[in-house]
C-alpha positions in Angstrom: 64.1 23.1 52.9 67.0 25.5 52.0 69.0 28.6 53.9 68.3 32.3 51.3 71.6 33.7 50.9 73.0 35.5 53.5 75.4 38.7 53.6 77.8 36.9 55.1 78.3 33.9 52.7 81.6 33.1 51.6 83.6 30.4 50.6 86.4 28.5 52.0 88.4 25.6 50.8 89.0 22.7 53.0 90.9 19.6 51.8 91.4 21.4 48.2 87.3 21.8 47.8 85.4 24.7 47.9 82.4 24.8 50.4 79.8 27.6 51.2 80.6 29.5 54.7 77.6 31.4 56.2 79.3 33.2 58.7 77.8 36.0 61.7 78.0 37.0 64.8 81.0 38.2 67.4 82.6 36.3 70.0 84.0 32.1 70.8 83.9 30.5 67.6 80.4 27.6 67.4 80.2 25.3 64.1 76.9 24.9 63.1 75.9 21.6 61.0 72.8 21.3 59.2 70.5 18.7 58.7 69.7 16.5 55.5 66.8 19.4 54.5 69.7 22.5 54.9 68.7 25.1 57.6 65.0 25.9 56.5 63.7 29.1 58.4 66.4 28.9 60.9 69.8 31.3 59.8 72.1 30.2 62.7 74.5 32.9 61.7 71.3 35.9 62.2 69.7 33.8 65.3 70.3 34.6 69.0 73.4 32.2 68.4 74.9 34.5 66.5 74.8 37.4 69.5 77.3 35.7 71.6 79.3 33.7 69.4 80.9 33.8 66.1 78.8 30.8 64.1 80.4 29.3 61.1 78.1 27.1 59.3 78.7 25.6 55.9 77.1 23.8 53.6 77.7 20.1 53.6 80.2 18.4 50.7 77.5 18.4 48.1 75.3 20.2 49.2 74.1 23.3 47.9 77.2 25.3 46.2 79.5 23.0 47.9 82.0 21.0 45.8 81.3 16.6 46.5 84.6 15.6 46.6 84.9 12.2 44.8 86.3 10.4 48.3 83.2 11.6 50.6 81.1 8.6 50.6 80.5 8.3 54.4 79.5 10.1 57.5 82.9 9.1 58.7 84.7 10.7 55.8 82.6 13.8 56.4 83.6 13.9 60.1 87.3 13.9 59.2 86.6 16.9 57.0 85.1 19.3 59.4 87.6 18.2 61.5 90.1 19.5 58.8 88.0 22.3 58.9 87.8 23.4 62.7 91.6 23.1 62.0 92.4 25.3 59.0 90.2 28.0 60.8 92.2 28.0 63.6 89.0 26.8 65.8 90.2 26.1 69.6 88.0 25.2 72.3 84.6 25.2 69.9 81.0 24.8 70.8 79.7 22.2 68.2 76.2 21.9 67.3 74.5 19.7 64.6 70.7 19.0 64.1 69.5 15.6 62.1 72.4 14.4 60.0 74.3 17.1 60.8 73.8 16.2 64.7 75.2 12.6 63.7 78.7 14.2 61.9 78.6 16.3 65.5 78.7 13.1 67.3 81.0 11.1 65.3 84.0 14.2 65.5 83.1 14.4 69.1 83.9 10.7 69.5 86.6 10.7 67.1 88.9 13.7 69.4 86.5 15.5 72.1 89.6 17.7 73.1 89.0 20.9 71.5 85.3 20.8 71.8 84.0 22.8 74.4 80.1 22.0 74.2 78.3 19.5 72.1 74.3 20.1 71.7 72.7 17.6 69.1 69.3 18.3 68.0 66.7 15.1 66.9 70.2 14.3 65.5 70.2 10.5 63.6 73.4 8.4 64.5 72.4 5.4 66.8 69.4 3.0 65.8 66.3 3.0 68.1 65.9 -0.4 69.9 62.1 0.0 70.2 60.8 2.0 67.5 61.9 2.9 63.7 63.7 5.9 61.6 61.0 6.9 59.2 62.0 5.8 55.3 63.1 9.7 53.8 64.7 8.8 49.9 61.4 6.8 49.1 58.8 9.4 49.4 57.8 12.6 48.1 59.2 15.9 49.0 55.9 16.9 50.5 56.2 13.8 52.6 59.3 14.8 54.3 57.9 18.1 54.8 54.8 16.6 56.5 57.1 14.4 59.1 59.2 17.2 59.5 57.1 19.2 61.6 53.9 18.2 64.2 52.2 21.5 63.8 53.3 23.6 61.0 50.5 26.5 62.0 53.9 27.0 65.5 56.8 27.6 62.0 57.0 30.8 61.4 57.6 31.6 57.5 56.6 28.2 56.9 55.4 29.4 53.9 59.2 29.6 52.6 59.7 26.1 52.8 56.3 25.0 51.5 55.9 26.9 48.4 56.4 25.1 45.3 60.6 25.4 44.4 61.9 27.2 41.3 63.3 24.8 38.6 66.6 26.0 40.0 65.5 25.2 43.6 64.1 21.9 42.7 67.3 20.4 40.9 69.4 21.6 44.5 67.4 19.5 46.8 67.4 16.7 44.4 71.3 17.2 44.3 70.7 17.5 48.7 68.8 14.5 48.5 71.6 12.7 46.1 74.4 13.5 48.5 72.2 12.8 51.3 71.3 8.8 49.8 75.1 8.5 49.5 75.9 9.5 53.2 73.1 7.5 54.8 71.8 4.8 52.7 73.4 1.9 54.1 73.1 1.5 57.1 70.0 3.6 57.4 71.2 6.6 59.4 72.7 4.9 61.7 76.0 3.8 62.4 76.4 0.5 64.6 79.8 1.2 66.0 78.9 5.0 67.1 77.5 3.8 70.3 80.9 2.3 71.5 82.6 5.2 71.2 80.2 7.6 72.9 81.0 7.1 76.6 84.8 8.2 76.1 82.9 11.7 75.2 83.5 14.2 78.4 82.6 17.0 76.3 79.3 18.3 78.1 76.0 17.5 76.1 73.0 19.1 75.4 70.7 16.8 73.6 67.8 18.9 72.2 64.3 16.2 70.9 61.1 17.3 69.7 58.8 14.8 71.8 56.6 13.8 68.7 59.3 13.7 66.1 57.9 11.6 63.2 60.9 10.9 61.2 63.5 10.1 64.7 62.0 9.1 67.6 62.6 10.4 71.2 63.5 7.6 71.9 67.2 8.3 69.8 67.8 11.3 72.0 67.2 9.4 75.6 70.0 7.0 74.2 72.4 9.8 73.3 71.5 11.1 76.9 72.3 7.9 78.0 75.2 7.0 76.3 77.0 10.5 77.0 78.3 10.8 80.3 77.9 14.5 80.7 74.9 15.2 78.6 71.5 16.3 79.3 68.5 15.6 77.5 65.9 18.7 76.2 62.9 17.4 75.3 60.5 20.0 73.8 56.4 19.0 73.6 53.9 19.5 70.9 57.7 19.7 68.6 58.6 17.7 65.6 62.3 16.7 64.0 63.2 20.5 63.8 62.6 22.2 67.4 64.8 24.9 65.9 61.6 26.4 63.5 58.8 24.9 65.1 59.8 25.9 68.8 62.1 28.2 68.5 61.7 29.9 72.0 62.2 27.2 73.4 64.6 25.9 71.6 66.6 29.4 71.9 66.2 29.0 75.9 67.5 25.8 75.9 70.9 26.9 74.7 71.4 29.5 76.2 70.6 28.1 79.6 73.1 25.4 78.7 75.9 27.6 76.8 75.7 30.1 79.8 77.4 27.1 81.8 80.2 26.4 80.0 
């Protein structure tokens, strides 16, 4: 899954490293962090997002056109750069969202100084290790398999045929080069981080935790701990939805935040 160019891509530099900004919209500043598979059919900088808020979201360290810097080896080291980030942008009093591993980076800067985040909303985001069931293996398959687990019905995407066709040469060397990055991040341990769950209950940020109730790759089961372990957040849980309620429901998913970033 990728994100097509957008009108309002640019790029900044953060840390002395060039990354990819897609930037949209008018009003309080809201970072957007992508999952492992990029943004797929969802543009958070051209969705209802973008009516209310101004919604930066780049493209990951290595990722996509984004330079890997050589000391970017962990979620944590990622964290500290979009913290960097929120900071060279002048970011006060953000709303911070992130879906899969992009939900975990979310959690990690949210435990590491909460202060200057005004809402947090994580979406089948990976981070804490289920007690019951399993994160589904992701490097070791095929490309089709992801796509499979990513979504329960793919007939409720809409242009699902964007991120099912077969990629270009060009497209296909720029998720290997995702997946690459991706290995490097999470590989050990397995998208997961022991220690995050510590750290969580100093969080006073409010919380919307946003699941798809038949996710296949992190189970439900991931978002009730997050729900759990957050002392102000509130857990979403959308039916008949896989790991990406953003494409597969996106009504839903839409209505949920707004209901929740009409509070803050």
């Amino acid at each position: 899954m990728t994100l097509a160019k957008t009108a309002n891509q640019t790029v900044v530099t953060v840390s002395g490293h060039d990354i990819e900004m897609h930037k949209g919209g008018s009003g309080p500043p809201l970072v957007f962090l992508h999952g492992g598979g990029g943004f797929g059919t969802f543009d958070p900088t051209s969705s209802p997002l973008a009516e209310k808020f101004t919604v930066y979201a780049p493209s990951h360290p290595g990722f996509f056109g984004s330079a890997r810097p050589d000391w970017l080896y962990t979620i944590d080291d990622l964290a500290h750069f979009y913290k960097d980030m929120a900071q060279q942008l002048g970011l006060e009093n953000y709303v911070l969202v992130g879906h899969s591993v992009g939900g975990w980076v979310a959690a990690e800067m949210a435990a590491m100084d909460h202060h200057n985040i005004k809402g947090l909303v994580l979406i089948d985001a990976a981070g804490v290790r289920p007690e019951k069931g399993e994160i589904a293996e992701v490097f070791m398959v095929s490309g089709d398999a992801r796509l499979k687990m990513a979504f329960h019905d793919p007939s409720q995407v809409p242009n699902y045929d964007a991120i099912s066709a077969e990629p270009s040469p060009e497209g296909a060397s720029v998720m290997h080069g995702n997946m690459e990055m991706l290995s490097r991040l999470c590989w050990r341990p397995y998208l997961h981080n022991p220690s995050l769950p510590h750290f969580l209950g100093g969080v006073k940020t409010p919380t919307l935790v946003v699941w798809g109730k038949q996710d296949a790759i992190i189970p439900v089961e991931c978002g009730e701990m997050y729900s759990k372990l957050l002392p102000n957040a509130t857990l979403k849980a959308i039916d008949n939805c896989g790991h990406s309620p953003q494409m597969e429901k996106p009504d839903e998913f839409n209505a949920a935040l707004a209901g929740f970033l009409g509070e803050l």
